[in-house]
VMD Tcl script that draws the C-alpha trace (Angstrom):
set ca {
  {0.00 0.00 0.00}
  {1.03 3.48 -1.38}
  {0.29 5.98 1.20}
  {0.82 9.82 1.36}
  {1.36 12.34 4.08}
  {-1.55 15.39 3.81}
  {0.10 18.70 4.05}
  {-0.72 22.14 3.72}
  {0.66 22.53 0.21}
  {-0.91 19.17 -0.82}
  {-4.22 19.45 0.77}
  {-6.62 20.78 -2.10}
  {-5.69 18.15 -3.89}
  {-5.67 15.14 -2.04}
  {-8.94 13.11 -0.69}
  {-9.39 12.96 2.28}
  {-12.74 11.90 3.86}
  {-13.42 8.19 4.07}
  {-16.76 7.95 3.26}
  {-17.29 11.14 0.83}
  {-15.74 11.11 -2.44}
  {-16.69 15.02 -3.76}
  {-13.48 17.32 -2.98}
  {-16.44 19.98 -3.32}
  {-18.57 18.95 -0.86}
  {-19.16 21.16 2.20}
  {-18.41 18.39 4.54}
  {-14.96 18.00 2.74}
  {-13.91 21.59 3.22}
  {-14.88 22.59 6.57}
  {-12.76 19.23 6.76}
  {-9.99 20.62 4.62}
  {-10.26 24.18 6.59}
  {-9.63 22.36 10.20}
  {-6.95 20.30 9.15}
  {-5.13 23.61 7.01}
  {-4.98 25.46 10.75}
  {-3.85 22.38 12.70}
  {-0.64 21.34 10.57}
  {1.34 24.00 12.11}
  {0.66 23.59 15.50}
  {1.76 19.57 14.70}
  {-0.60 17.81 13.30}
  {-0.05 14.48 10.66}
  {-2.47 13.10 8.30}
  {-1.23 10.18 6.61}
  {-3.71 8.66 4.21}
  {-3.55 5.39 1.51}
  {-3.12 6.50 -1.73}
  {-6.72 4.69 -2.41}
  {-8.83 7.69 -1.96}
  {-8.42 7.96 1.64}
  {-9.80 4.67 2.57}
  {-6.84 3.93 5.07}
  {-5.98 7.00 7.11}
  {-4.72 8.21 10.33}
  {-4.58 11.99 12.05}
  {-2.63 12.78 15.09}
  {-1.61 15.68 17.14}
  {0.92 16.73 19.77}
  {-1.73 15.99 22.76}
  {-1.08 19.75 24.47}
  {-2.88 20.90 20.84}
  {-5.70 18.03 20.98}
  {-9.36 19.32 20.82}
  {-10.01 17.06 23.84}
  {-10.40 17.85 27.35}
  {-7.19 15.80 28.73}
  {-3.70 16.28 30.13}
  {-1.09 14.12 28.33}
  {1.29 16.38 28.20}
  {4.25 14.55 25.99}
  {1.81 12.31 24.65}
  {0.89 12.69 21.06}
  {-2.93 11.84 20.58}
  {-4.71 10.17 17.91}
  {-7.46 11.49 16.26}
  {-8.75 8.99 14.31}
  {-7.39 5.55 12.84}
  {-9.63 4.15 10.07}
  {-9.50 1.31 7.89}
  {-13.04 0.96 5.81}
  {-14.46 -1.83 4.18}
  {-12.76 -4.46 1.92}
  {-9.25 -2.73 3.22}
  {-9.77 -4.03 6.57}
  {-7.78 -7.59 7.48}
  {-4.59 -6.78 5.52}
  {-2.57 -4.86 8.02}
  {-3.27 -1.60 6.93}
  {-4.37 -0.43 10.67}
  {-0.30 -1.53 12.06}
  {0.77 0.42 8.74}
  {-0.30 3.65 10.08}
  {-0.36 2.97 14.27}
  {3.78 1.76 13.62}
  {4.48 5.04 11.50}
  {2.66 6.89 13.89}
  {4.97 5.32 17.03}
  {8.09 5.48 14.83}
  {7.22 9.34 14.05}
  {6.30 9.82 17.72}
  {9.43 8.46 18.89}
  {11.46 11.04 16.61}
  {9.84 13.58 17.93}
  {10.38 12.51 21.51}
  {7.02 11.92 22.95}
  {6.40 9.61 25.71}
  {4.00 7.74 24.53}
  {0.28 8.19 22.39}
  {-3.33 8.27 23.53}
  {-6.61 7.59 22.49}
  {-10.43 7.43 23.12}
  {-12.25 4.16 23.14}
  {-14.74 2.58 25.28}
  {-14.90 -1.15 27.21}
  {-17.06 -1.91 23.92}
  {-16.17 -0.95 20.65}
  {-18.84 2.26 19.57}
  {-19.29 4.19 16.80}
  {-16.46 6.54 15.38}
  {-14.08 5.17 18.53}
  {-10.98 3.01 18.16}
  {-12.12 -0.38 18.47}
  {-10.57 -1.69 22.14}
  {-9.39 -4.94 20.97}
  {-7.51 -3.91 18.44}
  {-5.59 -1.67 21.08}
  {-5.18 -4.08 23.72}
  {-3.83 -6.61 21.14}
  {-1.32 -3.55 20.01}
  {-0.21 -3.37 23.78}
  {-1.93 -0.02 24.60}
  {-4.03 0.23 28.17}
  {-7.03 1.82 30.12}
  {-5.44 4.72 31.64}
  {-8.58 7.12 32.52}
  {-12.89 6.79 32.03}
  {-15.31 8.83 32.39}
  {-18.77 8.61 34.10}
  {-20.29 7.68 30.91}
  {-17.95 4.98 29.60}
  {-15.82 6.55 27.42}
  {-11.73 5.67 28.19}
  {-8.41 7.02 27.41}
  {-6.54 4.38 26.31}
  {-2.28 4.76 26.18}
  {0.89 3.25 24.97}
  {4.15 4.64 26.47}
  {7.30 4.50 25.25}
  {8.72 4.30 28.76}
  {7.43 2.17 31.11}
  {7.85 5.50 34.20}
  {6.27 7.73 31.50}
  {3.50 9.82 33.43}
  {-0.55 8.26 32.65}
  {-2.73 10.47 30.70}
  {-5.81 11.76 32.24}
  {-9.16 13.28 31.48}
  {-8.88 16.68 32.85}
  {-12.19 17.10 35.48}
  {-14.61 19.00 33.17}
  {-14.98 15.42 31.57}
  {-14.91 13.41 33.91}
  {-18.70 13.26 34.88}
  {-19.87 14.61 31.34}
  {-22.95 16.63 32.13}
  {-25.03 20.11 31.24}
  {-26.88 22.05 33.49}
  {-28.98 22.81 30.23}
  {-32.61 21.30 29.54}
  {-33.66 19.54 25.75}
  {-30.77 18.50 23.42}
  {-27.55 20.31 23.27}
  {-24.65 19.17 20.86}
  {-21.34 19.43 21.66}
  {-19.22 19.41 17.88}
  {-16.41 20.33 16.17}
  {-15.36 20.65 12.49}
  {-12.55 17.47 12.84}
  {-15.65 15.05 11.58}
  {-16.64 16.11 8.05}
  {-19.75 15.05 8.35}
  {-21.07 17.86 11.21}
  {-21.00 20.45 8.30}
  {-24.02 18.97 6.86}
  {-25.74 17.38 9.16}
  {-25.65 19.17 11.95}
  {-28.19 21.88 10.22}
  {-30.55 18.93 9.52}
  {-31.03 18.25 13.03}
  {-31.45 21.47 13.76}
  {-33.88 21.57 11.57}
  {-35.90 18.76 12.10}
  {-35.88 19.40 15.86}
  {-37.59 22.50 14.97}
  {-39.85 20.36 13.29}
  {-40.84 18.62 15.74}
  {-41.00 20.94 17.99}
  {-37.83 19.62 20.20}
  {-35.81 22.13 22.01}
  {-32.05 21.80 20.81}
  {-28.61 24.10 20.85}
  {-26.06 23.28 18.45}
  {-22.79 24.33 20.63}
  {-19.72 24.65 18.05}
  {-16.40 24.81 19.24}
  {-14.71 26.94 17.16}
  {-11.33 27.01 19.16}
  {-8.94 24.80 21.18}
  {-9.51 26.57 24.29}
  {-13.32 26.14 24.36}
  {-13.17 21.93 22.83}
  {-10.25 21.43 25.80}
  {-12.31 22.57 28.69}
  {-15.79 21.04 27.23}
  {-17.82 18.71 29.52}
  {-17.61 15.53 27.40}
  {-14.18 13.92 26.60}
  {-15.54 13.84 22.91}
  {-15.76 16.82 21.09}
  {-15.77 16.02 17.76}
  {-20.04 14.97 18.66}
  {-21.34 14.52 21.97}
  {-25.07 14.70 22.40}
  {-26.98 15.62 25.55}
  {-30.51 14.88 26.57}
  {-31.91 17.11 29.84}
  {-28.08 17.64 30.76}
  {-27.33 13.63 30.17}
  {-24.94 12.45 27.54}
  {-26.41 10.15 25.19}
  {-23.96 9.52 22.29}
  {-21.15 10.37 19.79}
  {-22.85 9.26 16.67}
  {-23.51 11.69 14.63}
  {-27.58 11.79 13.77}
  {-29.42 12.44 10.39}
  {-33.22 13.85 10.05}
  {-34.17 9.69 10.43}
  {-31.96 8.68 13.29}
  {-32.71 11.99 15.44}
  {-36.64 11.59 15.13}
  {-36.37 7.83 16.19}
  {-34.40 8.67 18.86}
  {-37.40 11.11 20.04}
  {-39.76 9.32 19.71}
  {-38.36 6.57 22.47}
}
mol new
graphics top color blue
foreach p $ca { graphics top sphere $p radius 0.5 }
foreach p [lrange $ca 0 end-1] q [lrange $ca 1 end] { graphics top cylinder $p $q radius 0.2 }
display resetview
């Protein structure tokens, strides 16, 4: 497998969304905007050459749009293998260039978010256990920091407390998103809009800067979903999913 490193000089020409194949698309470029102001604070993309199919996006963890402290660290973003690419080693492809990058660059080990059972949009846990990497921090509603030092005395990575017990003090729906996840661009307005609809309260809360995703209440950013100030999930809704989900 041919793969290629997404930089800002590159970018408009490269694909880069796994699921989305239109460069034009508005989910692509508020995709290609995010990633354009993160390379210089450290951030790697490193994609297959198949259209992004195989990718993987990390970040210095002090510049991570996640409420934790892993200072040292360098934290993953997102690790995805789709489809008929999955099973041919594709996944330790991009996790070993990642850790021999890392390494270079003198960090003390990486970190992710998973969960006890694999969920939607989350690294799949037994894939990380079998590549040696450990619970290290969870939060009240399940979701974990998983890490793999480099040195067995390295420091643990934490959640830092505004995510520890994610909750809002806010009644109805409130969404918690970012621009990292293409797919918020469009569909976050169709929720909106259907909650309207239906005559749902909701608040779409973007973060828009590191400072305001890094002290959030949810160790998620990227989509975190409350209900009457409870968390309910990271996966992203459409007009269909959001109305069954009201209607429980």
């Amino acid at each position: 497998m041919e793969y290629i490193r997404v930089t800002k000089e590159n970018i408009d020409n490269e694909h880069i969304c796994c699921a989305i194949s239109n460069n034009k698309d508005v989910q692509v470029s508020s995709k290609k905007a995010w990633l354009s102001e993160r390379f210089d604070e450290g951030l790697v993309f490193l994609k297959s050459a198949e259209r992004g199919k195989c990718f993987i996006e990390y970040i210095p963890a002090e510049n991570a749009w996640n409420p934790i402290n892993a200072d040292g660290y360098m934290y993953i973003d997102c690790l995805w293998v789709s489809g008929s690419f999955k099973g041919h080693g594709y996944s330790n492809d991009l996790l070993n260039e990642c850790i021999k990058d890392s390494k270079q660059k003198g960090k003390k080990g990486l970190c992710i978010l998973s969960a006890a059972k694999k969920k939607p949009f989350l690294a799949d846990p037994k894939y990380l256990r079998y590549k040696g990497f450990e619970v290290c921090d969870e939060a009240d509603n399940g979701i974990q920091l998983w890490y793999l030092p480099f040195d067995k005395n390295a420091d643990k990575p934490g959640f830092k407390d505004c995510a520890r017990k994610p909750y809002t003090d806010e009644k109805g729906y409130v969404l918690y998103y970012t621009n990292q996840c293409p797919f918020n661009a469009k569909y976050v307005p169709i929720v909106e809009q259907t909650a309207k609809a239906q005559g749902v309260s909701f608040k779409a809360v973007h973060l828009e800067s590191r400072a305001a995703a890094q002290s959030a209440p949810t160790p998620i950013t990227t989509y975190a979903l409350f209900c009457d100030g409870e968390y309910i999930t990271n996966e992203q809704m459409n007009d269909k999913k959001f109305i069954k989900l009201i209607s429980k």
